[in-house]
C-alpha positions as CSV (number, residue, x, y, z in Angstrom):
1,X,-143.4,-223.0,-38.2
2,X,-141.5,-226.2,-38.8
3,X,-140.4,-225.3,-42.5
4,X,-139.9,-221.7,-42.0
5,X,-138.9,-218.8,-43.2
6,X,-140.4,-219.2,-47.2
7,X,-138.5,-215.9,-47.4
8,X,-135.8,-215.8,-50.1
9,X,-132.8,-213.9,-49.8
10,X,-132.9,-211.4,-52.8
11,X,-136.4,-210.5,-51.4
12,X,-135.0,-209.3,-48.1
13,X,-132.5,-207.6,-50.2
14,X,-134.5,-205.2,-51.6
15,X,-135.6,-203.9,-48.4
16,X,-134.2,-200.4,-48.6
17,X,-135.3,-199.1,-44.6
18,X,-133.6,-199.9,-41.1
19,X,-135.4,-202.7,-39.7
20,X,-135.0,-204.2,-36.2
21,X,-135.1,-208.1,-36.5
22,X,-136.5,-208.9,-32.9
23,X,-136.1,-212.7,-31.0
24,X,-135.6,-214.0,-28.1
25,X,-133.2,-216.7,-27.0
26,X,-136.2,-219.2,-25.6
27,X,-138.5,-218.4,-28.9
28,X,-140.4,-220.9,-30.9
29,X,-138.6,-219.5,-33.9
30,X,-134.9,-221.1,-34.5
31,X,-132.2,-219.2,-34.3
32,X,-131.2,-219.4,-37.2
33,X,-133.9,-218.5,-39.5
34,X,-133.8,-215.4,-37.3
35,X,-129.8,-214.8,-38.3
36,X,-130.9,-215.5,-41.9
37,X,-133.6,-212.7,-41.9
38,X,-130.8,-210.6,-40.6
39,X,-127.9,-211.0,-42.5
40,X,-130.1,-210.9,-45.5
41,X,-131.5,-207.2,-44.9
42,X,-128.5,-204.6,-45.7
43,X,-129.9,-202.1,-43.0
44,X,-130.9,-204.2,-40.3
45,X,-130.7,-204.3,-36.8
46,X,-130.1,-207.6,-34.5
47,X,-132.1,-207.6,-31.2
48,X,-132.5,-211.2,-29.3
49,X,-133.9,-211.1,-25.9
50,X,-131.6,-213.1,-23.2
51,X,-134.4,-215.3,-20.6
52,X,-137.2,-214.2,-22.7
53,X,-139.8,-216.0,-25.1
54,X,-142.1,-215.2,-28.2
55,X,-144.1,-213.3,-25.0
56,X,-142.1,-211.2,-24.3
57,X,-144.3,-208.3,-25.1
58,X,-146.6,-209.6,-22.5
59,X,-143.5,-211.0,-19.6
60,X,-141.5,-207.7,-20.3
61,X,-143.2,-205.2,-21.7
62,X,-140.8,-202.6,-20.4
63,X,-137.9,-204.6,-22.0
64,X,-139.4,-204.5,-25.4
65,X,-140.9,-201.3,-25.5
66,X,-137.7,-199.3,-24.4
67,X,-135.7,-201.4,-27.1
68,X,-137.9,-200.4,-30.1
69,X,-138.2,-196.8,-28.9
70,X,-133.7,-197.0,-29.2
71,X,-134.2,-198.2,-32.4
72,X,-136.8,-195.4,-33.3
73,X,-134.9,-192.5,-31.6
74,X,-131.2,-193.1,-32.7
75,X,-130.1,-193.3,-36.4
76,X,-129.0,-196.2,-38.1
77,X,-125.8,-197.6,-37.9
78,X,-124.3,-200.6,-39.1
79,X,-123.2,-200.3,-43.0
80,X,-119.4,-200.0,-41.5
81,X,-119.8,-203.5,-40.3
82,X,-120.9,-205.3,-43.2
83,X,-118.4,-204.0,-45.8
């Protein structure tokens, strides 16, 4: 995890579908590579837990579960913002 993401920016490019990039403000993952995988995936959602960790499915399972059902139930937005 130290010398992640090995994910280039024209591949996350091509991803054509909404897509929820979860974290959490305590995760193992830095904050940054999470921002990266974002800003790199036209139609993508930012989601990052406040108090939570990379268990956060487990600590707050209402939390998560009501968040990706949002992101499953309402259409996506977000193209205005990134012009």
């Amino acid at each position: 995890m130290e010398f992640e993401p090995h994910i280039m920016a024209d591949e996350l490019n091509k991803i054509e579908v909404p897509v929820m990039v979860m974290s959490c403000d305590r995760d193992i993952i830095l904050e940054e590579h999470t921002l990266f995988i974002y800003r790199n995936i036209p139609k993508s959602n930012l989601c990052i837990f406040p108090g939570e960790t990379q268990w956060v499915t487990n600590d707050n399972p209402d939390l998560f579960n009501s968040t990706v059902a949002i992101f499953f139930l309402r259409p996506f937005h977000g193209e205005e913002i990134r012009k």
